[in-house]
N, C-alpha and C positions, 0 to 999 in steps of 0.2 A: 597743265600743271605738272609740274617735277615730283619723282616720286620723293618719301624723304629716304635718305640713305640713311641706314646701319652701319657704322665701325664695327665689325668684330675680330677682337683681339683673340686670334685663336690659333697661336705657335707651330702648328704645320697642318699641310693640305691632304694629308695619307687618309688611310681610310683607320677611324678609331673611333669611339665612344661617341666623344663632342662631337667630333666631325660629322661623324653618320646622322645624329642629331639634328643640327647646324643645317645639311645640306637637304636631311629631308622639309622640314620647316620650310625653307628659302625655297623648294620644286613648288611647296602648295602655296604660299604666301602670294595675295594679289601683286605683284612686281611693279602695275601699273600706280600702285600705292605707297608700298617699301622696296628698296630694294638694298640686298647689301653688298659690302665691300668687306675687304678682307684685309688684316695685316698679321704676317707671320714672321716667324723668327728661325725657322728652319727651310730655306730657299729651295734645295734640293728635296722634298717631301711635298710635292706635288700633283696627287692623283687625282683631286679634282680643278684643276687648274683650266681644263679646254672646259669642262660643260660649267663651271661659274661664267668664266668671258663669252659664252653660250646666252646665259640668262641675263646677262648686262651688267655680272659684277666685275668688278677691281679688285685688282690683288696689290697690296705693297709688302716686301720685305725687309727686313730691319736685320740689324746684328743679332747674333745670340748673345741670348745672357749667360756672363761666365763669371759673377761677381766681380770681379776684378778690374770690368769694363763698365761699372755703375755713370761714368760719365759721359763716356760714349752713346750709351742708351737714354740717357737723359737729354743729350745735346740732340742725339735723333727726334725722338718724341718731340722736343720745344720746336725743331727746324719743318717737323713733319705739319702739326697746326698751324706756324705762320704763313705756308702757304697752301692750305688746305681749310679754309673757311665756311666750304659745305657744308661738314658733320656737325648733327646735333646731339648724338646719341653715341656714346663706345660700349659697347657688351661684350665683359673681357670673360673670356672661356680659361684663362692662364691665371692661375691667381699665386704663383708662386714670387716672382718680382712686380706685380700689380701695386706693388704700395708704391712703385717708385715713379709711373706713367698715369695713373687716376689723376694723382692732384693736377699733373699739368693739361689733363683733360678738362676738369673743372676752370683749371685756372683759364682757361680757351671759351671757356661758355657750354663745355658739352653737360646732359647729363649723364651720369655711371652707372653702370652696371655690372657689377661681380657675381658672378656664377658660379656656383662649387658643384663637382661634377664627382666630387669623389668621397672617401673616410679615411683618407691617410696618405701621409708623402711616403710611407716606409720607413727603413729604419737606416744610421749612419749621419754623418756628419751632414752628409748631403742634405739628408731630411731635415735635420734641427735647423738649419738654416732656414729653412722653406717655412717649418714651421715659425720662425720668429718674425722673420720678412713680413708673412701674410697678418700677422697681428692686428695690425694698423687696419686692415680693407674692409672689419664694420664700420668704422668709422668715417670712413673715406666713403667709401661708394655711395652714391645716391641711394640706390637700391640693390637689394639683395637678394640673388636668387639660387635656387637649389634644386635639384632631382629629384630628393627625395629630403624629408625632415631631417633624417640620419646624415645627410649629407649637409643639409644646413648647419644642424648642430653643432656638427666638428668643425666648420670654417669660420661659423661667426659664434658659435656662444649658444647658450642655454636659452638666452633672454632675447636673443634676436628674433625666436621665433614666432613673438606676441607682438611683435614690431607691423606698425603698417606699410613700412617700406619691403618686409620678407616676401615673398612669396615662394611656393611651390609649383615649377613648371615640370610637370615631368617629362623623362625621355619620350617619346611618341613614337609612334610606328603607322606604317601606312599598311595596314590589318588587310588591306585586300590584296598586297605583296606575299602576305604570310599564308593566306588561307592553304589548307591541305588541298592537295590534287595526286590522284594517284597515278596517270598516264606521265606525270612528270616524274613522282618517284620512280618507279618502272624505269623511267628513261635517264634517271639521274644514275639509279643502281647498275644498270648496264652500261653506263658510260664510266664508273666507276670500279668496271667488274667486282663489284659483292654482291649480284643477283641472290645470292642462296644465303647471305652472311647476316647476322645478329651484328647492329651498326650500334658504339656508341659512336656520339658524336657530341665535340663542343664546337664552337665558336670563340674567338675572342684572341686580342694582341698575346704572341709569343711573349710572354713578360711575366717577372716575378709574380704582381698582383693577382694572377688566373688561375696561376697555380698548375698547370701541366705537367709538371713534373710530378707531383702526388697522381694524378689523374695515372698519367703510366707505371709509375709502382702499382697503381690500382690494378690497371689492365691487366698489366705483366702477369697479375694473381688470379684472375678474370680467364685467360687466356689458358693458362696454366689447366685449368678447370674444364673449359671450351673452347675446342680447338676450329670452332666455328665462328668465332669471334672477330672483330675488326674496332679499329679504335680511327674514328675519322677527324684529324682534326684542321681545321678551318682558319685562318689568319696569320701573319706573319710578325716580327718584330727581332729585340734583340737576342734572344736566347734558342732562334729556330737553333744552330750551329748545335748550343747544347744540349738542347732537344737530340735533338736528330743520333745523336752519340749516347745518350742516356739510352735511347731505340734500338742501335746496333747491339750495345753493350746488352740487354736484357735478349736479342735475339729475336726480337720483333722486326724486322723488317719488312717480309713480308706481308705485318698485321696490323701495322702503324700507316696511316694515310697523309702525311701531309698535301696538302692542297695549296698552300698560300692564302693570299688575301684576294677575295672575290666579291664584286661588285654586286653579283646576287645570290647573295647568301641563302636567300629565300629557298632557291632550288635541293642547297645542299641541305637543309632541314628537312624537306621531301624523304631524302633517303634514310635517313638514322630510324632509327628504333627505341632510340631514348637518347636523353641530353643530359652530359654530366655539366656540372659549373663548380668546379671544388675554389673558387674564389677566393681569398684572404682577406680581399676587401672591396668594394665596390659601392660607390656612389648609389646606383640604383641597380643596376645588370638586366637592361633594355632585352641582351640574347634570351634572359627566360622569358622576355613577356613576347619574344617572337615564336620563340619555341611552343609555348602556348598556343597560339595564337594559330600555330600548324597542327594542332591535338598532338605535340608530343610529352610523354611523361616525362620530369625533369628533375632530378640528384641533385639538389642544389647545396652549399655549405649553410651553416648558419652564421654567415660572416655576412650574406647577403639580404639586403633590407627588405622584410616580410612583408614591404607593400607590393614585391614581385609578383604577389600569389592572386592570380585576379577570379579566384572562389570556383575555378572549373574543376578542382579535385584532382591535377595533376602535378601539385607541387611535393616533394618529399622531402622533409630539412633536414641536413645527417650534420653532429658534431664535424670537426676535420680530424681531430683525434681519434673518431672511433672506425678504423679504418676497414676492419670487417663489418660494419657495417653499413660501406660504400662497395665493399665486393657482393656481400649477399642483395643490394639494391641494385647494383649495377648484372651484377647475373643475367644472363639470358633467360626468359619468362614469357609468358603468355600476356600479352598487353592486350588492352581494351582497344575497343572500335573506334579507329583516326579517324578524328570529325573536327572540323576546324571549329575555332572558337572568338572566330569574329567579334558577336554583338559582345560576350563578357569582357572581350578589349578595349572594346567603346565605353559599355558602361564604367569602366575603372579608369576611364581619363586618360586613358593611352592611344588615344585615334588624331596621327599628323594632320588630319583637317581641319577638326575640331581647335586644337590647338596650336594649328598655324591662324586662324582667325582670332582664338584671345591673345598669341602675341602682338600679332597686329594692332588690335586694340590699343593693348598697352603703350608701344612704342606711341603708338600716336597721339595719346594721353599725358606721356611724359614732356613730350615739349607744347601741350596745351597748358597746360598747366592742372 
């Protein structure tokens, strides 16, 4: 018997939020049962492009959406169904032009699925857009799904979330990636040269939403203070460039780490000594629950949804306004005893096995009826 295949609508293959998501899911998910396929819209952003075609999925690319080319993308979409009559199921990760590809999924026989992964398109023209477009996808979608309720809310509504079609899938993590090991930290620190250095460390896309740039006005003050200090940060995107001159410019260069985007991040949580997240907005923010999950203490904003906190006593929520009081949290200090925090990941619903098995479920649900 054929597996049933997955559409997912998920605008590119790099490493980010959905994606990491996405791809952990698809490693545990029986294959022999679901398997998915992929359609994106940004061709050239394909980091995991060999180990999908690895695990037996399909990639297709589509045009980007640039408003202007709403027909284009429409004439794709209709020409893509007519001769693709496999799919039973699209699970779109993209909900920004989503109101314009659902219906002709429906109109094909698939069921829908919209996903909100975030709290905000940001702000400008660009945004108000996104916001009006997405209007229509409670309506539209068969079903509706979300990160976190904070994330539901903002995409579909107040009232969606009493609806039997919502649910709440959260980000997952494969917890026995994250556990603390200290021969790796040791080896990570030395591969890093800041054996003797007080690490912060974040995670997460170089981009407005993360907020890096607060994080290094922090440091810069941090630094200022202790001259022992390091500021490690993890992931790539559009603003490394600015970054990276905001670093110069403050005189950090020697005390600012970028890394780029790395496959196992897992290892660079080893090294740190605490995790800043000064975030703006965030869907869920999966990095704390990894961070955790390594016993590291974690500076979080409070922009970030308090279901991050999964009760091991290592969460700290600081305004983003009270900025001394992200220097005095972020300080170098005497931290508690690294112990990883496995089983409290599980019990908060954040273990990729456990919830590669209820997606499964579901999909399989949805086209039983």
């Amino acid at each position: 018997m054929e597996p049933l295949r997955i559409l997912h609508m998920i605008g590119s293959l790099n490493i980010g939020g959905s994606q990491s998501m996405v791809m952990s899911l698809y490693r545990k998910i029986d294959r022999s049962k679901v398997q998915f396929d992929f359609i994106i819209d940004h061709g050239d952003h394909i980091y995991y492009k060999d180990e999908i075609e690895k695990l037996g999925g399909k990639i297709y690319t589509f045009p980007t959406f640039k408003v202007w080319n709403i027909v284009e993308i429409i004439k794709c979409w209709n020409n893509f169904f007519d001769s693709h009559k496999e799919y039973r199921v699209l699970h779109s990760h993209i909900r920004s032009y989503a109101s314009l590809f659902l219906p002709i999924a429906k109109k094909n026989g698939l069921k829908t699925i919209i996903h909100s992964h975030s709290t905000s398109n940001g702000k400008g023209i660009v945004a108000v857009i996104k916001d009006i477009m997405q209007l229509p996808l409670r309506r539209q979608a068969d079903y509706m799904f979300a990160c976190s309720d904070e994330a539901g809310r903002w995409l579909f509504g107040r009232k969606a979330l009493s609806k039997k079609n919502y649910m709440v899938i959260p980000n997952a993590i494969d917890s026995d990636r994250f556990k603390f090991n200290q021969e790796k930290r040791d080896e990570m620190r030395e591969l890093l040269h800041i054996e003797n250095k007080y690490v912060i460390g974040t995670i997460g896309r170089l981009s407005a939403p993360k907020n890096q740039k607060f994080l290094i006005e922090v440091f810069s003050e941090i630094h200022h203070l202790d001259e022992n200090t390091i500021l490690l940060i993890v992931g790539d995107g559009e603003l490394k460039s600015l970054l990276k001159k905001q670093v110069k410019e403050l005189g950090l260069n020697e005390s600012v780490i970028f890394v780029g985007s790395k496959s196992n991040t897992e290892d660079y949580y080893q090294a740190m000594d605490v995790f800043a997240f000064p975030s703006i907005w965030e869907g869920l923010g999966i990095s704390a629950i990894e961070a955790q999950c390594s016993g590291l203490e974690c500076v979080i904003s409070n922009c970030v949804p308090k279901c991050v906190d999964i009760n091991a006593g290592l969460i700290k929520v600081i305004d983003l306004k009270d900025i001394k009081e992200w220097i005095k949290e972020l300080t170098p200090k005497k931290t508690m005893k690294r112990i990883s925090r496995l089983e409290l990941v599980r019990k908060s619903g954040y273990d990729i096995k456990e919830n590669a098995v209820l997606l499964q479920k579901i999909y399989c649900k949805l086209i039983t009826g």
